[in-house]
N, C-alpha and C positions, 0 to 999 in steps of 0.2 A: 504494500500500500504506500501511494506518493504521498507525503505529507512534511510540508516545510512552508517557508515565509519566504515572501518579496516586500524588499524595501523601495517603496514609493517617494519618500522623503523624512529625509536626516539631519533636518536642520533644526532650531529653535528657533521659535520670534520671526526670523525673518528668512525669505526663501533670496536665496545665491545664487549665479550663471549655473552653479552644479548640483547645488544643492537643496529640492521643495522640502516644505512643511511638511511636520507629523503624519505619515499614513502609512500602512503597510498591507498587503493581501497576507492573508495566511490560506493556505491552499491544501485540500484535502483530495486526493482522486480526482482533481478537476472542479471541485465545487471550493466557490471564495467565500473567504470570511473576512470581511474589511474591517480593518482597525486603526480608527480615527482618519479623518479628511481634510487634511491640510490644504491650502492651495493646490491646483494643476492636479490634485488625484486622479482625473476621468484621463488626461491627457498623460498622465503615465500608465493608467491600466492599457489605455488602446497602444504607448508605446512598447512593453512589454508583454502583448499578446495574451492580456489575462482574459477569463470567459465575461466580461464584462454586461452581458446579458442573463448571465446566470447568478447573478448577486441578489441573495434574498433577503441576508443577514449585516447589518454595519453594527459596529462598538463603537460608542464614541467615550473617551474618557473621561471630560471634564470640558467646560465652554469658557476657552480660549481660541481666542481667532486662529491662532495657527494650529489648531486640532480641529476648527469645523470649515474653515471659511470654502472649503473644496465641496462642502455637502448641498449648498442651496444652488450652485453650477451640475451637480450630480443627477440631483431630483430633477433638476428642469430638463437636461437631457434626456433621464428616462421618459418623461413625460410627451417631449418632442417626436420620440422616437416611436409613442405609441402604447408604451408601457401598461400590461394589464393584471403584472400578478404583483400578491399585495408583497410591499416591502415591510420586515422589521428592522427599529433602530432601539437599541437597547444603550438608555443615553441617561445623565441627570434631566429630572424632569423640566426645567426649566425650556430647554431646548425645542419641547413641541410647539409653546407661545412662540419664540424665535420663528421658528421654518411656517405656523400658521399667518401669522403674522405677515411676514413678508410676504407670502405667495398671495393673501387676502388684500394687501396692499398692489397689488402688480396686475390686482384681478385674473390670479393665473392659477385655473383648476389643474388640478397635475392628474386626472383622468385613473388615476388608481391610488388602493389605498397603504396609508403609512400606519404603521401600528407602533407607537411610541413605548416602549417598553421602561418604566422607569428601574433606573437601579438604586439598590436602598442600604443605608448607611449600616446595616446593622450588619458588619463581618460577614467569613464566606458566605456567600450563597450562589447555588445553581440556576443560571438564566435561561439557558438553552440546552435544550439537546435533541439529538437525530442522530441517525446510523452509524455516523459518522465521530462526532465527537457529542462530549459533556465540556460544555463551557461557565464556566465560575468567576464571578467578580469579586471583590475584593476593596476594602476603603482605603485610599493613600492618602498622605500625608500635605493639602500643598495650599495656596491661595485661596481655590476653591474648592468646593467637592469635587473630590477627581477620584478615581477607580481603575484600577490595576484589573486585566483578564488573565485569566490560567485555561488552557486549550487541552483538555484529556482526552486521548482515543478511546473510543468504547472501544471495554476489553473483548475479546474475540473468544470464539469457544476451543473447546479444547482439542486438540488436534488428533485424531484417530489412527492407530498403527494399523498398517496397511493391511498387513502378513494376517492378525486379528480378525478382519474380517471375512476368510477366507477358514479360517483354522475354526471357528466359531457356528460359521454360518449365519451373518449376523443379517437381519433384512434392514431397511431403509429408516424405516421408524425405531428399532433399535439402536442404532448408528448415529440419527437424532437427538434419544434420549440420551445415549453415552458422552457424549460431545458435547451436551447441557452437564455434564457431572453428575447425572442420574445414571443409579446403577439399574441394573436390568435382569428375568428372568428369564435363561432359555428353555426352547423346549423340553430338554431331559429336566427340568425341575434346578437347574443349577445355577446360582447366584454370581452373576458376573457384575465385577466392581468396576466403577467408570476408571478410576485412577490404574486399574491391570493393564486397562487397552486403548488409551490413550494421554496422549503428553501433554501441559501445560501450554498453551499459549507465550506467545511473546508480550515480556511486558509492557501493557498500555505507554505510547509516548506522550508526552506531557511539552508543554511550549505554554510561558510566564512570559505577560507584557506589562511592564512596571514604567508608566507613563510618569509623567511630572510627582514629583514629591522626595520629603526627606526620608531617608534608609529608614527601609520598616523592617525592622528584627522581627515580628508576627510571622515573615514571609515562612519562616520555617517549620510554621504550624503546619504548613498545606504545601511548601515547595520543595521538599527536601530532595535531590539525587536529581531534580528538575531534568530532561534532557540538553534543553534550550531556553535562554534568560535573557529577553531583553530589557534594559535597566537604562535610565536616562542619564546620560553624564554630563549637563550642559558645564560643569566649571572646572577648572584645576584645581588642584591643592590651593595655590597659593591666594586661591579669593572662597575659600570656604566660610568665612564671615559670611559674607555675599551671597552664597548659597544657600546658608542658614537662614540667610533673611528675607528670602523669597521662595522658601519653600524647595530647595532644588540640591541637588546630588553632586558630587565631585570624582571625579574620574575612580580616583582611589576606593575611595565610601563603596561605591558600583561593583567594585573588583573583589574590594573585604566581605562585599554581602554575596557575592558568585561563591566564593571561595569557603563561605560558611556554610553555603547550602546543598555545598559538593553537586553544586551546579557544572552538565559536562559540558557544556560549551557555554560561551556568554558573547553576545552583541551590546556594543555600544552605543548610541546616538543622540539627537536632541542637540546637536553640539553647536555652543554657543561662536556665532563670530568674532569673537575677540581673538579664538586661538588657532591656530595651524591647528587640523584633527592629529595630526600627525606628534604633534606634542602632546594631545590628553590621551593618546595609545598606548606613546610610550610610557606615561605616567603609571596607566593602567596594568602593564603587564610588566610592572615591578611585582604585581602582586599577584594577576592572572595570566601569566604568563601567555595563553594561547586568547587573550579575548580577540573578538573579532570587531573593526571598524564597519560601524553601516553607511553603507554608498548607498545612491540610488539605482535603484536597479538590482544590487545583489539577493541573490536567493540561495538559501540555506536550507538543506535539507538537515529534517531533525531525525 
């Protein structure tokens, strides 16, 4: 199963000749799951070939221009285009006055429906799930209410030894039950255990998106051995003041909290223009050695 992230944009605050505002696809078998819509989002999905018609689901984190200002150019295009299946957005509530607002102002019916899904302060909880994944949000730390997502694959059933089926005589509906973990009776009257004749599944991969906020140690309630961590770095060390005072993370902080989470890979982004990226990596991989810088355009399989 394909499952990994595209970075759409890597910048904080303000979008660069190379670098758009917060958005990323996370990509499961070909179905996307958008997370957050900075400027130019729709114009990076169509330059990077994502299914752009097949988006049902958007995350947004918290309403800061540079996490939504790509969503009210998004909905209108769907809408241009004809758009008839309904969309969710699992956002702070604030946001549906925002996008009703505007579109009521412009007298512009978007001809399908948005289903504003509010997310709520009170620790984990489950927003979403389908075949595919269980999606969990999370409260961060920052300016405003803002929320952190965790991506979990549904776990899979258990995998049936081959030889078993044949040695057994096992029929279809047996084979079924076994591979749910249900044990079964064959026909001579004999008790066959699911765990004799078949293996364990691979375990579920996990992908953590920890938008805007200061280092949340909680993370480890729910993220521990994480696959993949993306964590916002917008500042260096040496304006940590500065990051404390607006709510935000330092390259370092980013790396100490991968590092505690025996997180196996970590991305970094959000990155403020003051600095060369190239300088808050290196900063970074004093302490994670293998983090990875987010481009736009990079995709990471988890």
């Amino acid at each position: 199963m394909s499952f990994s992230v595209r970075i759409l944009g890597s910048s904080s605050a303000l979008p660069t000749v190379k670098r758009q505002t917060s958005a990323q696809v996370v990509l499961y078998n070909g179905t996307p799951y958008l997370v957050d819509c900075g400027e130019a989002t729709q114009i990076r999905m169509r330059e990077y070939s994502l299914p752009f018609g097949r988006l049902r689901n958007i995350f947004i984190s918290h309403i800061h221009g540079d996490h939504i200002f790509g969503l009210f150019g998004l909905l209108s295009t769907f809408s241009m285009l004809g758009r008839k299946t309904e969309l969710n957005i699992y956002c702070p509530e604030k946001l549906e006055e925002i996008c009703t607002s505007l579109f009521a102002s412009l007298n512009h019916d978007l001809g399908f429906k948005v289903n504003y899904k509010y997310l709520q302060p009170d620790g984990y909880q489950l927003i979403h799930s389908d075949k595919n994944l269980k999606i969990y949000s999370f409260p961060l730390v920052h300016t405003k209410p803002t929320w952190g997502f965790l991506f979990r694959e549904v776990e899979k059933e258990r995998n049936i030894i081959r030889e078993c089926i044949e040695e057994y005589g096992l029929s279809i509906a047996q084979i079924v039950s076994l591979k749910r973990g249900e044990d079964v009776i064959l026909d001579n009257g004999k008790l066959l255990k699911s765990d004799e004749v078949t293996k364990l599944p691979p375990s579920p991969k996990t992908y953590v998106y920890c938008s805007d906020t200061l280092p949340l140690k909680r993370l480890s309630d729910f993220a521990q051995n994480v696959d993949l961590l993306y964590h916002e770095a917008t500042f260096m060390a040496k304006d940590a003041e500065l990051a404390k005072l607006t709510c935000h993370t330092t390259a370092i902080q980013a790396a100490e909290l991968a590092k505690s989470l025996s997180a196996k890979k970590l991305i970094l982004g959000h990155f403020s223009t003051r600095y060369p990226s190239l300088d808050i990596m290196s900063e970074a991989r004093t302490i994670f050695p293998d983090a990875i810088e987010a481009r736009d355009g990079l995709e990471i399989e988890i």
